[in-house]
mmCIF file of the C-alpha atoms, coordinates in Angstrom:
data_MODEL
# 
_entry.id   MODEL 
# 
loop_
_atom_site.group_PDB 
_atom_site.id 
_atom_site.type_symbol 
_atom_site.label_atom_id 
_atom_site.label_alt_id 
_atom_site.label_comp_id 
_atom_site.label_asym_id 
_atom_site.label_entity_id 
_atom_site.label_seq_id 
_atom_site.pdbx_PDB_ins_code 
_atom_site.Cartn_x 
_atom_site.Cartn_y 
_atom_site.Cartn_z 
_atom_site.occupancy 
_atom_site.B_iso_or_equiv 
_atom_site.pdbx_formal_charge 
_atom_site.auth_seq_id 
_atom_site.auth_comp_id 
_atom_site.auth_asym_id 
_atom_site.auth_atom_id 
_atom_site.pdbx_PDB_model_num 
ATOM 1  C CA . UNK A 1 1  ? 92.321  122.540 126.122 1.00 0.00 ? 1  UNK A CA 1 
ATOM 2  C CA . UNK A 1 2  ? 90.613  119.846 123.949 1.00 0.00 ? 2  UNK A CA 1 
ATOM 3  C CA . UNK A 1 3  ? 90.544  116.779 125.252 1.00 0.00 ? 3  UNK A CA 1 
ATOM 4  C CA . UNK A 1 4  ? 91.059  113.426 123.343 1.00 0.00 ? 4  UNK A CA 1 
ATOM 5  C CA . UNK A 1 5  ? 87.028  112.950 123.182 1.00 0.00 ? 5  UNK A CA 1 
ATOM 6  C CA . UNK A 1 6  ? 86.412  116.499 121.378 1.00 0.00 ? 6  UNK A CA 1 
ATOM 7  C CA . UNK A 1 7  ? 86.292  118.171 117.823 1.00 0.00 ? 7  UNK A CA 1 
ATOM 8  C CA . UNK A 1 8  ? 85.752  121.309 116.138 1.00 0.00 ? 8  UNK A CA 1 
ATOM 9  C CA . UNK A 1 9  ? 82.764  121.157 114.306 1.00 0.00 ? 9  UNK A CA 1 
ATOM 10 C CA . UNK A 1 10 ? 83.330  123.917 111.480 1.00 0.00 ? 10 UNK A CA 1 
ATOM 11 C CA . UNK A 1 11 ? 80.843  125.535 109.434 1.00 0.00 ? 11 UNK A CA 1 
ATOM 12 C CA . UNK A 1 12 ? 81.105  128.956 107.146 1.00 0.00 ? 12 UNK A CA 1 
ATOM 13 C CA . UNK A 1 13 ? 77.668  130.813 107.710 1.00 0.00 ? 13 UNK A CA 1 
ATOM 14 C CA . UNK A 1 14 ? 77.171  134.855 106.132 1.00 0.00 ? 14 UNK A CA 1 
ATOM 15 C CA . UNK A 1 15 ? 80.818  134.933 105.681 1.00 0.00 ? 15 UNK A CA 1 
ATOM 16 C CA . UNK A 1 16 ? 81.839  134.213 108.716 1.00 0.00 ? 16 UNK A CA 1 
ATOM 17 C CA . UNK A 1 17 ? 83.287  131.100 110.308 1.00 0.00 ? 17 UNK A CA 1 
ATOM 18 C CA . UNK A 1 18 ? 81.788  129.449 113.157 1.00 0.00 ? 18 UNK A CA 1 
ATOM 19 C CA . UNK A 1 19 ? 83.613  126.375 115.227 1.00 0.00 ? 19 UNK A CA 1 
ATOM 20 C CA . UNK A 1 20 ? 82.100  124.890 118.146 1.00 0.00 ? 20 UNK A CA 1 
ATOM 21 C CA . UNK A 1 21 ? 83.889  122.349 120.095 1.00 0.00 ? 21 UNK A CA 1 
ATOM 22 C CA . UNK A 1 22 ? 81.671  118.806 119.639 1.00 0.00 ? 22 UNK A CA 1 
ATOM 23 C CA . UNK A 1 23 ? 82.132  115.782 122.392 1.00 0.00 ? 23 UNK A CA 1 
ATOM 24 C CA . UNK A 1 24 ? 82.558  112.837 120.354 1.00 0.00 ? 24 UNK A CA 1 
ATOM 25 C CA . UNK A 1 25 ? 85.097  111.668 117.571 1.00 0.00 ? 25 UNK A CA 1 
ATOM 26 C CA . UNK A 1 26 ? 84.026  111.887 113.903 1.00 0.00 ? 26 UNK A CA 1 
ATOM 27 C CA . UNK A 1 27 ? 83.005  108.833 112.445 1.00 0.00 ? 27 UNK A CA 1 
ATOM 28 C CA . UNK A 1 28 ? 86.182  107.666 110.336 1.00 0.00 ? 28 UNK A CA 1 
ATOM 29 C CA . UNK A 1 29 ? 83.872  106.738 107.320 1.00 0.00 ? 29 UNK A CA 1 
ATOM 30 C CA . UNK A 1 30 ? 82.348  110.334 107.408 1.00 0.00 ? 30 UNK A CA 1 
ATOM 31 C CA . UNK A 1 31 ? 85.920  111.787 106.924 1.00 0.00 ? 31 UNK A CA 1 
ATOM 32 C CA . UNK A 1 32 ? 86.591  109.282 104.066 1.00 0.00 ? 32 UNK A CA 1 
ATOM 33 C CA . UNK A 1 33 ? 89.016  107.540 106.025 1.00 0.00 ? 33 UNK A CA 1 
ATOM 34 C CA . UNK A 1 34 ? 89.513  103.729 105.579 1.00 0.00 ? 34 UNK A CA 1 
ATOM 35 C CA . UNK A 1 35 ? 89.139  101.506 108.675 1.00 0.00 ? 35 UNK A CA 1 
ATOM 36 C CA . UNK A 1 36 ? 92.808  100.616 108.497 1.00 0.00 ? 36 UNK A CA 1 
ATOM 37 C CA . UNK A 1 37 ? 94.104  96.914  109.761 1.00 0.00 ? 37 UNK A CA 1 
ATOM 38 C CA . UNK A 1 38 ? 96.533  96.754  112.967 1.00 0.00 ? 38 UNK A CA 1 
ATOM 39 C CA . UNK A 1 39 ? 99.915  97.375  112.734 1.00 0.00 ? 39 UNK A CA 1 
ATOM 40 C CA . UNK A 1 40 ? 100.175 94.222  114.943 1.00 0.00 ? 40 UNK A CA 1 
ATOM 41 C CA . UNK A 1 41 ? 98.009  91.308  113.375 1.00 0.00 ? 41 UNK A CA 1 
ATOM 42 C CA . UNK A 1 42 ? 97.836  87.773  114.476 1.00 0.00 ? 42 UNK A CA 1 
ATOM 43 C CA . UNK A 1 43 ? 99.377  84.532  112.769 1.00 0.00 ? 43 UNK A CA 1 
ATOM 44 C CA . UNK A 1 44 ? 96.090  83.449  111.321 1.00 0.00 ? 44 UNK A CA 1 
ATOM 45 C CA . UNK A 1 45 ? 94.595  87.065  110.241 1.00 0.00 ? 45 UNK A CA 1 
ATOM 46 C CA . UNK A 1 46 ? 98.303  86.910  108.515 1.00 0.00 ? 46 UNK A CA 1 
ATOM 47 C CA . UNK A 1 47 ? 98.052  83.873  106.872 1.00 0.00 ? 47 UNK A CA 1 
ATOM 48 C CA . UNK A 1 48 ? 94.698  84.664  105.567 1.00 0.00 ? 48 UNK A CA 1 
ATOM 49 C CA . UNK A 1 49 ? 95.525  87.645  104.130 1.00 0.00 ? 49 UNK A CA 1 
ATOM 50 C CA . UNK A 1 50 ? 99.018  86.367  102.441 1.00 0.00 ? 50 UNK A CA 1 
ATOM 51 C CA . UNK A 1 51 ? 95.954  83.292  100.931 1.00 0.00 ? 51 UNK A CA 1 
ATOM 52 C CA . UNK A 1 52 ? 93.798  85.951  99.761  1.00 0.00 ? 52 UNK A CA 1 
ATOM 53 C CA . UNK A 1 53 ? 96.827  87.872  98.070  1.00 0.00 ? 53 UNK A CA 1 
ATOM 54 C CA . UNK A 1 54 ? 98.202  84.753  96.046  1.00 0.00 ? 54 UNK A CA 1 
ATOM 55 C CA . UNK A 1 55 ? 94.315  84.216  95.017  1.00 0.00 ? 55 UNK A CA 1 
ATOM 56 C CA . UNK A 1 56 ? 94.268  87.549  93.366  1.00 0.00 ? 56 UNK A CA 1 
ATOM 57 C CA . UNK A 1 57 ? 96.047  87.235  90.164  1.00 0.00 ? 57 UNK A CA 1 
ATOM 58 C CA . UNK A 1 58 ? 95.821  86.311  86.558  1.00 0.00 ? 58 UNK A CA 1 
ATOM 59 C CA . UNK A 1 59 ? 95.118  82.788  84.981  1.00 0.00 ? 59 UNK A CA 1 
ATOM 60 C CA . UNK A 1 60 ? 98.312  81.683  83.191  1.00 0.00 ? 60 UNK A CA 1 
ATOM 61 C CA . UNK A 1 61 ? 98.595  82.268  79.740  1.00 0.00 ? 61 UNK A CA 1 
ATOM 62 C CA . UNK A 1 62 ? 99.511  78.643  79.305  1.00 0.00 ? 62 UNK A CA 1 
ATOM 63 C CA . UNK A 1 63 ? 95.797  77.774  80.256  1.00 0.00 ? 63 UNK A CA 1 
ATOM 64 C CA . UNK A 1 64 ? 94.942  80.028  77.836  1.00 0.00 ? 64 UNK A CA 1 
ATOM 65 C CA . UNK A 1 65 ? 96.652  78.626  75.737  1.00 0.00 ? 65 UNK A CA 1 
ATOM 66 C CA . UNK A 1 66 ? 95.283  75.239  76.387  1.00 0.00 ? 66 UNK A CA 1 
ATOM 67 C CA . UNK A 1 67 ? 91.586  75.948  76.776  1.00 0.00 ? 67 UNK A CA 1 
ATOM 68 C CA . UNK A 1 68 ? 91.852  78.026  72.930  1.00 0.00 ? 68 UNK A CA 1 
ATOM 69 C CA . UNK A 1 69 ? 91.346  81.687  74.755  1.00 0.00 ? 69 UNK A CA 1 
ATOM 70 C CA . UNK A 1 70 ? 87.613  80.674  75.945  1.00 0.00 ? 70 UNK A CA 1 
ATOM 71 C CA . UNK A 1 71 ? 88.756  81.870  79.572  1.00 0.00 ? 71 UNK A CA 1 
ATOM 72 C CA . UNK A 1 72 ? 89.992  85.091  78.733  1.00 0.00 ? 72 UNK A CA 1 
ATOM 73 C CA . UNK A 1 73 ? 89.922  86.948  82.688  1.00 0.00 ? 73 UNK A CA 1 
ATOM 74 C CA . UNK A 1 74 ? 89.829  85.846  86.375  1.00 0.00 ? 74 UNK A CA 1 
ATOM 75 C CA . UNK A 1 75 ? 86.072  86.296  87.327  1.00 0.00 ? 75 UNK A CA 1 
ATOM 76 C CA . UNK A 1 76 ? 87.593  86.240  91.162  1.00 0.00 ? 76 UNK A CA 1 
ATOM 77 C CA . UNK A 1 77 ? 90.078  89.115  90.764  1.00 0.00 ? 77 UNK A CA 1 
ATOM 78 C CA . UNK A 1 78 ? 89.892  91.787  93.722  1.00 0.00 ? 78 UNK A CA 1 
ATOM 79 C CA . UNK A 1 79 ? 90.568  95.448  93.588  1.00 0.00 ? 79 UNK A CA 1 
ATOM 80 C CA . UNK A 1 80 ? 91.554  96.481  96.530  1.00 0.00 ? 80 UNK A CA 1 
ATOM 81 C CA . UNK A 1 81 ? 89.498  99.352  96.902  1.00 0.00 ? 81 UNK A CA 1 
ATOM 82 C CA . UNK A 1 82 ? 86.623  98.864  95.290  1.00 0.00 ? 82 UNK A CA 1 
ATOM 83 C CA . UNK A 1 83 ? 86.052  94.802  96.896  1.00 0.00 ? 83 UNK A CA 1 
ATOM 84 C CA . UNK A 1 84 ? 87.007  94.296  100.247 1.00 0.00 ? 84 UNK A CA 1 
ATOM 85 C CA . UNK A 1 85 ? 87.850  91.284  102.467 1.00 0.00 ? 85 UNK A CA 1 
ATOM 86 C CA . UNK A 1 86 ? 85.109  91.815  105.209 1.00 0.00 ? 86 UNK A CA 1 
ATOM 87 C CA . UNK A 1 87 ? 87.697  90.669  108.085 1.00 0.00 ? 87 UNK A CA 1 
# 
């Protein structure tokens, strides 16, 4: 039996497949996973996330209106996978 602490390292060599059976846990940004945010979060990690959401939009077209179209984007939108929050 594995325990919690192992993997199977994997590798295909001369047509054959070899496994061996490593001690630690893969690094999660070696498997291309995302370091994912608690289910459970606190009020102010909340708050400051629900802030950073309202942040990311648009500029109204009525400003656009106003100005005569020389702000034409938000310089401080946020994609959420290429920019992230650094919490």
């Amino acid at each position: 039996m594995i325990g919690p602490y192992k993997h199977w390292d994997c590798e295909m060599f001369a047509g054959t497949l070899r496994c061996l059976v490593k001690d630690q846990l893969p690094d999660p940004e070696m498997l291309g996973l995302p370091l994912a945010t608690s289910s459970h979060k606190t009020f102010r990690i909340k708050r400051l996330l629900a802030k950073k959401q309202m942040q990311n939009h648009p500029i109204p077209q009525w400003i656009r209106v106003k100005i005569g179209n020389k702000i034409r984007y938000s310089s401080k939108r946020r994609r959420w996978r290429r920019t992230k929050l650094g919490l």
